[in-house]
C-alpha positions in Angstrom: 77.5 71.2 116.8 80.5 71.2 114.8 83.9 71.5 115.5 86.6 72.2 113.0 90.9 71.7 113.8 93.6 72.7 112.0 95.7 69.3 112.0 98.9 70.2 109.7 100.1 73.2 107.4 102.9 72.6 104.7 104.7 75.1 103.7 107.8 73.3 102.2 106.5 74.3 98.2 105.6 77.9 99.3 106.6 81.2 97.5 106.2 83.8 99.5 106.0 87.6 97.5 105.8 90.7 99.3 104.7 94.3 97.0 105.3 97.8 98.7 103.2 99.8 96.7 105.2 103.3 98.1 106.6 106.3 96.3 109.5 106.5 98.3 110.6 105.4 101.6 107.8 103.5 103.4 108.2 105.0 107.1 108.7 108.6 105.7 105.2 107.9 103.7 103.2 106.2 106.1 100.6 108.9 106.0 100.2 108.9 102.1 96.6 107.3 101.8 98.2 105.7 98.2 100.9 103.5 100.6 100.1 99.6 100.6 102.0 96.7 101.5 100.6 93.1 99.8 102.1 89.7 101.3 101.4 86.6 99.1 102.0 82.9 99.8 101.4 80.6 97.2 101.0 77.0 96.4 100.6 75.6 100.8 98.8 73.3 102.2 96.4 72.2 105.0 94.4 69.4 106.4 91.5 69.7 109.0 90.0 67.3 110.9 86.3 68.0 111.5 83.3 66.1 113.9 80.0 67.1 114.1 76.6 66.4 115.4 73.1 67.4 113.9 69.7 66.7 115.6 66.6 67.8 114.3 63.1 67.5 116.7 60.3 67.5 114.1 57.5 64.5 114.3 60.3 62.6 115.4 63.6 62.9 116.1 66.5 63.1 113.6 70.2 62.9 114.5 73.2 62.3 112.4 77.1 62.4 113.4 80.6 62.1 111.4 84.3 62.3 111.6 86.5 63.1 109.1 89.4 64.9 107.4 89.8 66.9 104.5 92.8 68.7 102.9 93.3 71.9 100.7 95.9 71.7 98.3 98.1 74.4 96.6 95.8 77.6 98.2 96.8 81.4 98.1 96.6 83.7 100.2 97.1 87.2 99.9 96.6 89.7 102.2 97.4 94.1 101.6 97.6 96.0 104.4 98.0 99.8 105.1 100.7 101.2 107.2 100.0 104.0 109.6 101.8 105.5 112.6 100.3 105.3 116.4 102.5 106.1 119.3 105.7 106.6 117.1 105.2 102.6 116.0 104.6 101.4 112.6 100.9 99.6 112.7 99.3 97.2 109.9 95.5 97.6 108.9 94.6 94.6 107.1 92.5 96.4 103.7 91.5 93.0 102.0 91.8 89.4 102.5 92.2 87.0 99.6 91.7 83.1 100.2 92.1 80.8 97.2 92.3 76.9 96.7 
């Protein structure tokens, strides 16, 4: 068993970039397949807090527990989605998912 929380996020050094990769106007060309939007926040933060337990049943019995913490420093994330129309609303379909630290 493990379980995994996220205990704080800092975003007070954090650039934040956004790219609209459209000829024109972005709700008029919605439809063009070529039409990306890219969001990118750089240089956050985040500490988890983590327990877990672990038993094995072999010849004998095996167990092992912990509790700890561990932060990432200075990640990235980027994320590029594709706009598309549904129901006369603007919608966002995530295309790729970057995760750096």
């Amino acid at each position: 068993m493990q379980n995994v929380k996220l205990s704080s996020l800092d975003f007070s050094k954090t650039t934040v970039k956004l790219d609209f990769n459209a000829p024109n106007n972005i709700f008029e060309e919605c439809s063009n397949k070529d039409v990306t939007i890219t969001f990118t926040f750089t240089n956050f933060s985040l500490d988890l807090q983590f327990d877990h337990w672990f038993e094995v049943a072999s010849s004998s019995i095996e167990s092992e527990s912990g509790v700890g913490t561990f932060s990432i420093k200075e990640a990235t994330l980027k994320v590029e989605f594709k706009p598309y129309l549904n129901a006369d609303r603007l919608r966002m379909a995530i295309i790729k998912f970057d995760f750096d630290f």
